[in-house]
N, C-alpha and C positions, 0 to 999 in steps of 0.2 A: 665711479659712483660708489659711496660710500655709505653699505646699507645698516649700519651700526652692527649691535653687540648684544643683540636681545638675546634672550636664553632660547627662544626658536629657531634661530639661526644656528648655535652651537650644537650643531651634530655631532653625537656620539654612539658609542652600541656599533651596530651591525648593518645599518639598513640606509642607504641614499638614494637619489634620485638628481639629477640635477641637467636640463635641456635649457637649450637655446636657437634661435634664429642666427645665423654670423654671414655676414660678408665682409669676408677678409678683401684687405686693398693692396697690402705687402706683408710681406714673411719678416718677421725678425730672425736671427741667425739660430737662435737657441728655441723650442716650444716652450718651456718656461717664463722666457719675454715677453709673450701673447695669450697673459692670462682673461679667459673669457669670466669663468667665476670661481672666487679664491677667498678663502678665508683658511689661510697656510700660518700656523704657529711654528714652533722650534721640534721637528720631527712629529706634528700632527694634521689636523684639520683634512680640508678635500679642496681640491684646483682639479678644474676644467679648462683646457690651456688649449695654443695651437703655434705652430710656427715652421721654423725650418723647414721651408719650400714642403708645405702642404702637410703636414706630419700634425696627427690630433693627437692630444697628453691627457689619461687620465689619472690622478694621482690622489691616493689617499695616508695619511700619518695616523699611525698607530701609536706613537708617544717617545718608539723606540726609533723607527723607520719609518719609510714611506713606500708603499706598494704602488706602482708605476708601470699603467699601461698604455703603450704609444703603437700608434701606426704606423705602416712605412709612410715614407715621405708621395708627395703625390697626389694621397687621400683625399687634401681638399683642395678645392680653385679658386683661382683670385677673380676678385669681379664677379661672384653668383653667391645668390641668398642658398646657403644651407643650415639644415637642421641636423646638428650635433646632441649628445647627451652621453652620458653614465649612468651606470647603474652598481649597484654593490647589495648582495642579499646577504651578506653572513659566510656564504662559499664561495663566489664568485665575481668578480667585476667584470662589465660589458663595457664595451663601445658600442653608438650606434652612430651612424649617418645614412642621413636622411630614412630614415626610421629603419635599416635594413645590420642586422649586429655585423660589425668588421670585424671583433676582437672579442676575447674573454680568457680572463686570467683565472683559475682556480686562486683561491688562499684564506684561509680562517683568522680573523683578526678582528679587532674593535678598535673603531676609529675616536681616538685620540683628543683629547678636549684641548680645544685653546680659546682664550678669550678675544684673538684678533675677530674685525668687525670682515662680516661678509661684504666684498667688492667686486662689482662687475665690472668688466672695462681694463683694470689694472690688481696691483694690490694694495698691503698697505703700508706697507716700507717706504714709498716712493714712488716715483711715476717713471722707471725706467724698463716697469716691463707692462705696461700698454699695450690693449690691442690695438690693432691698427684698421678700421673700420669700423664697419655698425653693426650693431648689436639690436636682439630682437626676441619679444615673449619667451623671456627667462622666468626658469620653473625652479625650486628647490623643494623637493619632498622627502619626508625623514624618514620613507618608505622604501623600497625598490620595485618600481614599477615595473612590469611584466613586459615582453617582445609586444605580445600584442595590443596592451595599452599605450607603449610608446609608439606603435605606430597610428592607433587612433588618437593619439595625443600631438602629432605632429600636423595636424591642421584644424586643431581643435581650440576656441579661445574658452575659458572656464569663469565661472564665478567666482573663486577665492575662495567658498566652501567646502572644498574638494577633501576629503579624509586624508591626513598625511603632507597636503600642498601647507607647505610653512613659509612660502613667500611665492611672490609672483610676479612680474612686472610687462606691462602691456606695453609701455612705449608709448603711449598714447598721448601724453600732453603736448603742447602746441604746433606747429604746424608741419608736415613731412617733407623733410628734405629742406627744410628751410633754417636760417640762425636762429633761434628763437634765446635772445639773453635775456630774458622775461623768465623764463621755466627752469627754476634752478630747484626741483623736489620731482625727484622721480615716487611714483607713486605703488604701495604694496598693496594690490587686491585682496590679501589676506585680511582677517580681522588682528593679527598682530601688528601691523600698522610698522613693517621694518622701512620705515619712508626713507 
């Protein structure tokens, strides 16, 4: 899903947020291949990725480099809804699943501007690194949400109003579980309208 290139989406500075619902169906070989959400330029941007028999990817670009926090392999399961995300305040990156931190990497940097468009699902090079399943109430905030608001935030659906929530996507248009080739516009609860 291809959520364009608004200047909301292009996070930079210090500060992110970025959750989702996933149920993985298969591992690709590399976590790189199973980007969940990516908006990756030429050593910048921020990817929320998964693969390699169970292994979650957090990865941010600084312009220079990219700072890159993974889990052991394992982490997640194939066939069950869970809730992933990151975090980055300015010191630290976090992993979490299902609301509980796995990981966190100290590091002081400022993530890195690119004009690629924000994509769920894949990226936007091509469609060779696809997740492989469904995806589910993706958050991107230009803030770093707190341990304890990720965990009230992991069963929690929002109005789009939210301070900081720079997109948001419910999943909600047409029918669940069903083909619907009718519903080609995932829709941003945000008032910036990253449709």
């Amino acid at each position: 899903l291809n959520c364009g290139s608004n200047p909301s989406v292009a996070i930079t500075g210090n500060s992110i947020t970025m959750e989702a619902w996933i149920y993985p169906t298969a591992w690709k070989a590399n976590t790189y291949q199973g980007n969940i959400i990516n908006s990756e330029g030429p050593n910048s941007g921020y990817m929320l990725r998964c693969g390699a028999n169970g292994t979650l990817d957090f990865n941010l670009g600084d312009g220079a480099g990219f700072h890159q926090l993974s889990s052991p392999a394992n982490t997640l399961t194939l066939n069950n809804w869970q809730y992933v995300a990151g975090t980055y305040d300015g010191d630290s990156m976090r992993m979490y699943v299902n609301g509980v931190q796995i990981m966190a990497l100290h590091g002081v940097f400022n993530i890195g501007a690119t004009a690629t468009p924000l994509v769920i699902g894949d990226w936007s090079n091509g469609t060779a690194r696809n997740f492989p399943g469904k995806i589910d109430e993706v958050r991107l905030w230009n803030t770093a949400v707190s341990t304890a608001d990720i965990q009230a935030h992991m069963n929690t659906a929002y109005c789009g109003t939210e301070t900081g929530l720079v997109a948001y996507y419910k999943f909600d248009q047409g029918i669940a579980n069903q083909a619907n080739p009718t519903e080609t516009t995932l829709n941003d609860e945000t008032a910036n309208a990253n449709n």
